[in-house]
C-alpha positions as CSV (number, residue, x, y, z in Angstrom):
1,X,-126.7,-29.2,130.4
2,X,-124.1,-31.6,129.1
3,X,-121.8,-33.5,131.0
4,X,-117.7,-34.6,130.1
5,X,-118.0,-36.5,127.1
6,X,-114.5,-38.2,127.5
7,X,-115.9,-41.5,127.7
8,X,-115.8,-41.0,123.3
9,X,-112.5,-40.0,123.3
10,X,-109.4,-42.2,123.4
11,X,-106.9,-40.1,125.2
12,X,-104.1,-41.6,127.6
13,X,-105.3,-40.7,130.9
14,X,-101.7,-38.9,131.7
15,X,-102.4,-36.3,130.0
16,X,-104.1,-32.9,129.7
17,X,-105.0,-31.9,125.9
18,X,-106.3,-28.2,125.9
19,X,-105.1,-27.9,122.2
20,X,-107.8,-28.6,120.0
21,X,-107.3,-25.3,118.2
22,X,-104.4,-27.5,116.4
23,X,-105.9,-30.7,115.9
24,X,-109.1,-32.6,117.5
25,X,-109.0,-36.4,118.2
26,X,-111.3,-38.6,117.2
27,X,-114.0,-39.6,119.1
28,X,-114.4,-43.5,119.0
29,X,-117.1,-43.4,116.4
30,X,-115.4,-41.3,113.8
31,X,-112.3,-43.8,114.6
32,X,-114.7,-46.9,113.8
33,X,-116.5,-45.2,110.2
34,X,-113.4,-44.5,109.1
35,X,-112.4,-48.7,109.3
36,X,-115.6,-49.6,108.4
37,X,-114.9,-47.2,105.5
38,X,-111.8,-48.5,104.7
39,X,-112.7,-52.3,104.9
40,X,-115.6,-51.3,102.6
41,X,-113.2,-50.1,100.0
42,X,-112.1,-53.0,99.7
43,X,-114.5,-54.1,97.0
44,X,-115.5,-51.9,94.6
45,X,-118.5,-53.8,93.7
46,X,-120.7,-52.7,96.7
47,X,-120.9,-49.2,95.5
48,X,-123.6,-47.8,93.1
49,X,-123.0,-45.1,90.8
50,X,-125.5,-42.6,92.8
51,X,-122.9,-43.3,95.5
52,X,-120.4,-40.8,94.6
53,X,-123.2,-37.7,94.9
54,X,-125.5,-39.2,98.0
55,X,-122.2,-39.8,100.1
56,X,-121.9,-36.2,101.1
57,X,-125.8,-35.4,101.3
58,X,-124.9,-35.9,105.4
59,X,-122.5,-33.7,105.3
60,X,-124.6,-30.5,104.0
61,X,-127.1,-31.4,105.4
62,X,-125.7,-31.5,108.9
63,X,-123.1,-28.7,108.8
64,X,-126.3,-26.8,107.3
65,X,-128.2,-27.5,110.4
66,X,-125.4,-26.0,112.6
67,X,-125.0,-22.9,110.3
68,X,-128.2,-22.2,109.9
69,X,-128.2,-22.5,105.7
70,X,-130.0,-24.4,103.0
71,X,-127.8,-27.5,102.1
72,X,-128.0,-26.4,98.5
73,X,-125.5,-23.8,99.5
74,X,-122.6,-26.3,101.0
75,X,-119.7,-27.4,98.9
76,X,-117.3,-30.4,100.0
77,X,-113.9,-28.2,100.3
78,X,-110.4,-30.6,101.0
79,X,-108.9,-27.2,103.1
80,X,-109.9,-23.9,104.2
81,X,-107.6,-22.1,101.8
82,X,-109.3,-23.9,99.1
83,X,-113.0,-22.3,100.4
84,X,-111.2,-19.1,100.6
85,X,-109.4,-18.6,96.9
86,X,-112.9,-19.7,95.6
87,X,-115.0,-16.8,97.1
88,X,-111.9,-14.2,96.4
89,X,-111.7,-15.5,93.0
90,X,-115.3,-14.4,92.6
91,X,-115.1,-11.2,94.1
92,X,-116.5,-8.0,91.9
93,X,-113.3,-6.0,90.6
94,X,-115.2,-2.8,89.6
95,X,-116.5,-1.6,93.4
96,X,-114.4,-0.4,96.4
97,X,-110.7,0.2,95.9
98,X,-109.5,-1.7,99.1
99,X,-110.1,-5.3,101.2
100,X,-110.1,-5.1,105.1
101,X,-109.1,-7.6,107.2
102,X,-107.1,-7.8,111.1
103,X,-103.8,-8.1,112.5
104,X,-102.8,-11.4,113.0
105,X,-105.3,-13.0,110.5
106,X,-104.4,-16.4,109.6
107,X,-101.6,-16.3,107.0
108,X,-103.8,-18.4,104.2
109,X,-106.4,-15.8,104.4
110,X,-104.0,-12.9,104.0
111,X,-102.2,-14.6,101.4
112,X,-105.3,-15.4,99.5
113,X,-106.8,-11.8,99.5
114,X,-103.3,-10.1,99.4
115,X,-102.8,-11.9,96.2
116,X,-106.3,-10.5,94.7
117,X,-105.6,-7.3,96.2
118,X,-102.3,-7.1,94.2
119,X,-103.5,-8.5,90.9
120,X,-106.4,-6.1,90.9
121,X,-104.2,-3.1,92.4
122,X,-106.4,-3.1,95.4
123,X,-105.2,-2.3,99.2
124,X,-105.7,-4.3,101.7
125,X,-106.5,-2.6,105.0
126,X,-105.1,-4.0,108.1
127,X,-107.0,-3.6,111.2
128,X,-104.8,-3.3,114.4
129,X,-106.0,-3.9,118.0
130,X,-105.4,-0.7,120.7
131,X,-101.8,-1.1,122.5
132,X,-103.6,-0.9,125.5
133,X,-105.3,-4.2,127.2
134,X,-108.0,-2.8,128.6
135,X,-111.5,-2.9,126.8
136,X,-109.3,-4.3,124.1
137,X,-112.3,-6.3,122.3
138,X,-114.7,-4.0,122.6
139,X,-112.0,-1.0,121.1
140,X,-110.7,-3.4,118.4
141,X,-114.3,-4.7,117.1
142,X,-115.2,-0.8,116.8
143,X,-112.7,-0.2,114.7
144,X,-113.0,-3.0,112.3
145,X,-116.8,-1.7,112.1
146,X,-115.8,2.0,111.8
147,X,-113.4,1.2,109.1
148,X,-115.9,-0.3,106.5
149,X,-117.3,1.9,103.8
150,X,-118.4,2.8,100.5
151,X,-114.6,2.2,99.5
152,X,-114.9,-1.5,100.9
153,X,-115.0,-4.4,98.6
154,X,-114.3,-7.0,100.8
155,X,-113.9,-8.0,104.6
156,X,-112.3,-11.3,104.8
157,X,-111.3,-12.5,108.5
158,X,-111.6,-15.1,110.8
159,X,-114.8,-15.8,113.7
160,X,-112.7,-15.1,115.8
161,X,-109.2,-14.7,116.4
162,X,-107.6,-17.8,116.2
163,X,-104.4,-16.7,118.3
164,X,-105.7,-15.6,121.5
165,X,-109.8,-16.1,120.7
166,X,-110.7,-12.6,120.4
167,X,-114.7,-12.5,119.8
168,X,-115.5,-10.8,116.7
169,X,-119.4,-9.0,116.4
170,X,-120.0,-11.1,113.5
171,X,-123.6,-10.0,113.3
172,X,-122.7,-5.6,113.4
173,X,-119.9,-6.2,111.0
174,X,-122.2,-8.2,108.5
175,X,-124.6,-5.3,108.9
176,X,-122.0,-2.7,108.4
177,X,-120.5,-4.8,105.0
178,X,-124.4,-5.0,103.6
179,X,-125.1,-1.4,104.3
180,X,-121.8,-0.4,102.1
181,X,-122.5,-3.4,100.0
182,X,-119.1,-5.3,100.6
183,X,-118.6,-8.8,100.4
184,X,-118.2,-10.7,103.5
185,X,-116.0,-13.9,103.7
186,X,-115.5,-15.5,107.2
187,X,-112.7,-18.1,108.1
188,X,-114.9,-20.0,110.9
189,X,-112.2,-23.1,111.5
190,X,-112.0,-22.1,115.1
191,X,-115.1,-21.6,115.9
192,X,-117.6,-23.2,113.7
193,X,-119.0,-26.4,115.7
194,X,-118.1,-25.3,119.4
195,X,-119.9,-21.2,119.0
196,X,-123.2,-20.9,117.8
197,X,-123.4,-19.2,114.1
198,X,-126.3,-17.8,111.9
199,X,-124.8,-17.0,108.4
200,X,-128.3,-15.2,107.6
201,X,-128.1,-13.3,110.5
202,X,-124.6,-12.4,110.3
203,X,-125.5,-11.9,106.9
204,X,-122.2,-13.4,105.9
205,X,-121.2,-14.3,102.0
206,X,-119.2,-17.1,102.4
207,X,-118.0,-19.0,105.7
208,X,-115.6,-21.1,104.8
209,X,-114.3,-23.8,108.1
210,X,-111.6,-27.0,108.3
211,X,-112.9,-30.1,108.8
212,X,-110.1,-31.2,111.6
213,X,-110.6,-28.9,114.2
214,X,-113.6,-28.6,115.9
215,X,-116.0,-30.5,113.5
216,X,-113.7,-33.0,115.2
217,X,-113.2,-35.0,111.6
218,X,-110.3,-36.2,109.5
219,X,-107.7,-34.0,107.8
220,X,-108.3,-32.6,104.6
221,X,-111.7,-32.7,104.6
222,X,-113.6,-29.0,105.1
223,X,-117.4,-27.6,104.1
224,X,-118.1,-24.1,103.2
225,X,-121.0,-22.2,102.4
226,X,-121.2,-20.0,99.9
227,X,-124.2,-17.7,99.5
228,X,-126.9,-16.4,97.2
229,X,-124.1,-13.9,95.7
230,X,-121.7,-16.6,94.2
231,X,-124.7,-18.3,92.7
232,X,-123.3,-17.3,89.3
233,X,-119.8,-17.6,90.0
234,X,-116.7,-19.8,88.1
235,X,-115.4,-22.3,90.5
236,X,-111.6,-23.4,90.8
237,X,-111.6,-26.7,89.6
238,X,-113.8,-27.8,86.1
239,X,-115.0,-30.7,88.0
240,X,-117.3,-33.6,86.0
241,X,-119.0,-34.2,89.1
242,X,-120.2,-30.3,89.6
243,X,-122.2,-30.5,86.6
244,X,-126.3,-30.2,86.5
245,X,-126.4,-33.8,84.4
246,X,-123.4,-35.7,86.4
247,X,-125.6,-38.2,88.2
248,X,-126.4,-39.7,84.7
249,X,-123.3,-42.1,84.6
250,X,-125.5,-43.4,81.3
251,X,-125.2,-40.6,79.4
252,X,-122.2,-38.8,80.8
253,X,-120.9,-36.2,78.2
254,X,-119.2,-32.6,78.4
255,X,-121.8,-30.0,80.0
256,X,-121.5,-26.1,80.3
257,X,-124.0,-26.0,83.0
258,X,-123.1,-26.5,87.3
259,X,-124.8,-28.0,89.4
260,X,-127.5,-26.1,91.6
261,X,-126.6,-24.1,94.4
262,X,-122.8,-23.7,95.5
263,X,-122.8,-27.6,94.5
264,X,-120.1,-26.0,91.7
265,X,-117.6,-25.2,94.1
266,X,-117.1,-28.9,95.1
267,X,-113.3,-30.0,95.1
268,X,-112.6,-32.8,92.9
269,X,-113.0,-36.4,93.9
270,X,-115.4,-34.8,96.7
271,X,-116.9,-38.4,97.7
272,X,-114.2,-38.7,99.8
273,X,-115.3,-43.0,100.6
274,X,-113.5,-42.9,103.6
275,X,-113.1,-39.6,105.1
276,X,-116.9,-38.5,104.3
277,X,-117.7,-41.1,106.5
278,X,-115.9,-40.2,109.3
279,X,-116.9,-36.6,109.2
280,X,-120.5,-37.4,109.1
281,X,-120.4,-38.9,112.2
282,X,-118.4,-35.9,114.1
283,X,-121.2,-33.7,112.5
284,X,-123.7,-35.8,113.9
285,X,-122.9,-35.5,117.3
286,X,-122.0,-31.8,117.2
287,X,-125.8,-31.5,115.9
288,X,-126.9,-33.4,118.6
289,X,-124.7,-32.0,121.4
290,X,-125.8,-28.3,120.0
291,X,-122.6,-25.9,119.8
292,X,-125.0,-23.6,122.5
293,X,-124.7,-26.4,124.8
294,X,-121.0,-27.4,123.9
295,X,-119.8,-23.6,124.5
296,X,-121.7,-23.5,127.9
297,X,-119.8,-26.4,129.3
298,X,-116.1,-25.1,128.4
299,X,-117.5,-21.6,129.8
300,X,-118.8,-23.2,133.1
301,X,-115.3,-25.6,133.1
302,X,-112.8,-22.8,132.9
303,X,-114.7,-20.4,135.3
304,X,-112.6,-21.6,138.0
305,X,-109.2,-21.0,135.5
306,X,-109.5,-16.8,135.2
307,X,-109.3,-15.7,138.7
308,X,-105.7,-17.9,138.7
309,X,-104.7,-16.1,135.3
310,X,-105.5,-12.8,136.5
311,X,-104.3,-13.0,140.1
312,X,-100.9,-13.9,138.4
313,X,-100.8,-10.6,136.3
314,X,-101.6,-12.3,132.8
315,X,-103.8,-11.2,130.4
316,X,-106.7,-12.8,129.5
317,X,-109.7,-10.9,127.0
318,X,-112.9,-10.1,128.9
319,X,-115.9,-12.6,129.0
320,X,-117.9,-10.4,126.7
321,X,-115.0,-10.7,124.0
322,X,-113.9,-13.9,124.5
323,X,-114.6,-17.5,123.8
324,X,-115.1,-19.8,126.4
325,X,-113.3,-22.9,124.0
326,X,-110.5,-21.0,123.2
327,X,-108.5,-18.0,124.7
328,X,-105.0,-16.7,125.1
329,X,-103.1,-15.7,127.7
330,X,-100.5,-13.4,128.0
331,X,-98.0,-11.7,130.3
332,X,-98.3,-7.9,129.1
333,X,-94.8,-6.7,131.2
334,X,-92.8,-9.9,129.9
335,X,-92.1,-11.6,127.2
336,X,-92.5,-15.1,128.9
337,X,-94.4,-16.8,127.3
338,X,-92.3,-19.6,126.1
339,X,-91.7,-20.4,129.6
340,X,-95.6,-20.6,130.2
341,X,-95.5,-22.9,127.3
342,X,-92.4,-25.1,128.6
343,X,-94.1,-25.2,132.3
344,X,-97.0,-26.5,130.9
345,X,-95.1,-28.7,128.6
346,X,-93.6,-30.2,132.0
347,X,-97.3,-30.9,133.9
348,X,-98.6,-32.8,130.0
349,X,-100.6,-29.8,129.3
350,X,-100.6,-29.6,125.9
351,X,-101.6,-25.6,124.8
352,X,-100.1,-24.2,121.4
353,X,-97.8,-21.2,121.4
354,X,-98.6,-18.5,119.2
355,X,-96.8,-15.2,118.8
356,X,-96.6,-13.9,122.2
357,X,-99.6,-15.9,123.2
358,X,-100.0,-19.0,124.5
359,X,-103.2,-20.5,123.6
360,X,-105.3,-22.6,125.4
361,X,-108.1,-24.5,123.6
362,X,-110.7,-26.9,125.6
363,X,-113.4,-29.2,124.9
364,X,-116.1,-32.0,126.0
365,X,-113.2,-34.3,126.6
366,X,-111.6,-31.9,129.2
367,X,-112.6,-32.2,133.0
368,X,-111.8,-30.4,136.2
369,X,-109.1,-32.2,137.0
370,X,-107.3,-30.2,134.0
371,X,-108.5,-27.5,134.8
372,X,-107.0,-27.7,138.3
373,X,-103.7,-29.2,137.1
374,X,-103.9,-26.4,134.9
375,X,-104.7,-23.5,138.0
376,X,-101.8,-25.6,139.8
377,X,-99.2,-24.9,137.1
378,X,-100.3,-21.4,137.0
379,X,-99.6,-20.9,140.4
380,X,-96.3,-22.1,140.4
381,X,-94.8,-19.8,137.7
């Protein structure tokens, strides 16, 4: 089992970061490729022209290994709304008359299929959670799977919810989308790295994740993968680098023809000198570590957190729906949860407030004495 990995962390001792849902630090490694990068930079006559194509070879290769894909079928993204407008702008226009996604779906995925949906006078169908909070994971993952049919062209959503965590069945409502032959497009920034993921399994199109979050790397740097189906498909940017021929700086000239695999969908300037770098090493470790091993120390960390939540009256999803590296809580009679946030705020427990929710998101860094200051300022509210 793994142990606190703090010790590769640089955070002040004072404080308590449970918030890596917004942001990740760096680990000390990531902190040192990315000098090493820069100070590199700093002549140009170290780097070869094969360079600019063998720099991100670590990166597919190592956020293939933790997806479960070929590396052929990673592109180099700079966000995740970039990922996302690449698969919707792909999307077949002649089958199903509506797209489904959730309440509460992170606003650049709505906007991105919202804006296909309107220009190809689709609907886009919203799934709701019950009212009730009771076996509300269970209810609202039935009717996401329930609502997909023949009339589907595309689900687009998140892993899982990236409010309040919410576990989606990934694998049921991949099945569901291939038996009505929809596309399936998966957000998986807040999840991807810390919750292990199949994309064959889940038989998922596209999964699409942020590099900042919890691949613990720099900002604006993301991977996506993008399956067998958008083998053929037109990518955003008309990128020199994204052609078949590109690695012959020699005889560089115009060419119609992309690149193998999803290698087409690479953003421009995707050598990224010094941010590739640093996200190689974050994927590294998370390899290494193994997102099974990384999800059963946050579950085993906060076991002693949910009897405190619950005995308080708040709500909390059920183990079976819920990730163990990022959850919500919420008090269902009040609408307090500002003041959770602010009490928090108070102890340096650094949570995010979302909607009604505040969210609390944990890691290899956190230890039991957050956790505890964390039960303590629970207590006291």
């Amino acid at each position: 089992m793994l142990t606190c990995q703090k010790h590769l962390f640089q955070l002040p001792e004072d404080i308590h970061y449970m918030n890596n849902a917004f942001m990740s630090p760096f680990m000390k490694q990531v902190e040192d490729a990315g000098i090493e990068a820069i100070q590199k930079r700093r002549n140009p006559s170290v780097f070869k022209s094969a360079d600019y194509f063998t720099i991100t070879e670590p990166l597919r290769l190592h956020f293939g290994n933790i997806i479960h894909s070929d590396p052929k079928y990673i592109a180099v993204i700079p966000s995740a709304a970039y990922g996302l407008q690449n698969a919707v702008s792909n999307l077949p226009i002649d089958t199903g008359s509506y797209a489904l996604s959730v309440t509460g779906e992170f606003p650049s995925d709505l906007y991105t299929i919202q804006k296909w949906c309107n220009k190809h006078s689709k609907k886009l169908n919203i799934i709701s959670p019950p009212q009730e909070f009771e076996d509300r994971g269970k209810k609202w993952n039935e009717r996401i799977i329930e609502s997909i049919n023949d009339d589907t062209a595309v689900v687009i959503m998140s892993s899982i919810h990236w409010q309040d965590g919410t576990k989606f069945d990934l694998k049921a409502i991949g099945q569901k989308c291939k038996s009505h032959k929809a596309i399936f497009i998966v957000d998986g920034t807040q999840s991807v790295g810390v919750l292990p993921i199949d994309v064959h399994e889940c038989q998922i199109d596209a999964l699409i994740c942020a590099g900042y979050k919890w691949l613990l790397g720099p900002y604006s740097l993301g991977l996506a993968y993008y399956g067998n189906f958008f083998d053929s498909g037109t990518p955003m940017e008309e990128s020199w680098m994204n052609k078949i021929h590109a690695q012959n700086f020699a005889q560089l000239t115009a060419d119609d023809e992309y690149a193998v695999g999803a290698q087409r969908y690479n953003m421009g300037e995707s050598s990224q000198f010094i941010q590739a770098p640093m996200l190689t090493q974050s994927l590294r470790q998370i390899v290494e570590w193994n997102p099974v091993h990384i999800q059963e120390y946050c579950r085993q960390l906060i076991q002693p957190l949910i009897p405190v939540i619950k005995s308080k009256g708040l709500w909390i999803e059920e183990e079976a729906y819920r990730t163990n590296h990022l959850f919500g809580i919420l008090d269902p009679e009040q609408n307090n949860s500002e003041q959770i946030f602010e009490a928090f705020q108070k102890n340096k427990i650094f949570t995010s407030l979302r909607g009604r929710v505040v969210r609390i998101s944990c890691y290899l860094y956190n230890t039991e004495q957050d956790i505890e200051i964390l039960c303590k300022t629970i207590s006291n509210l």
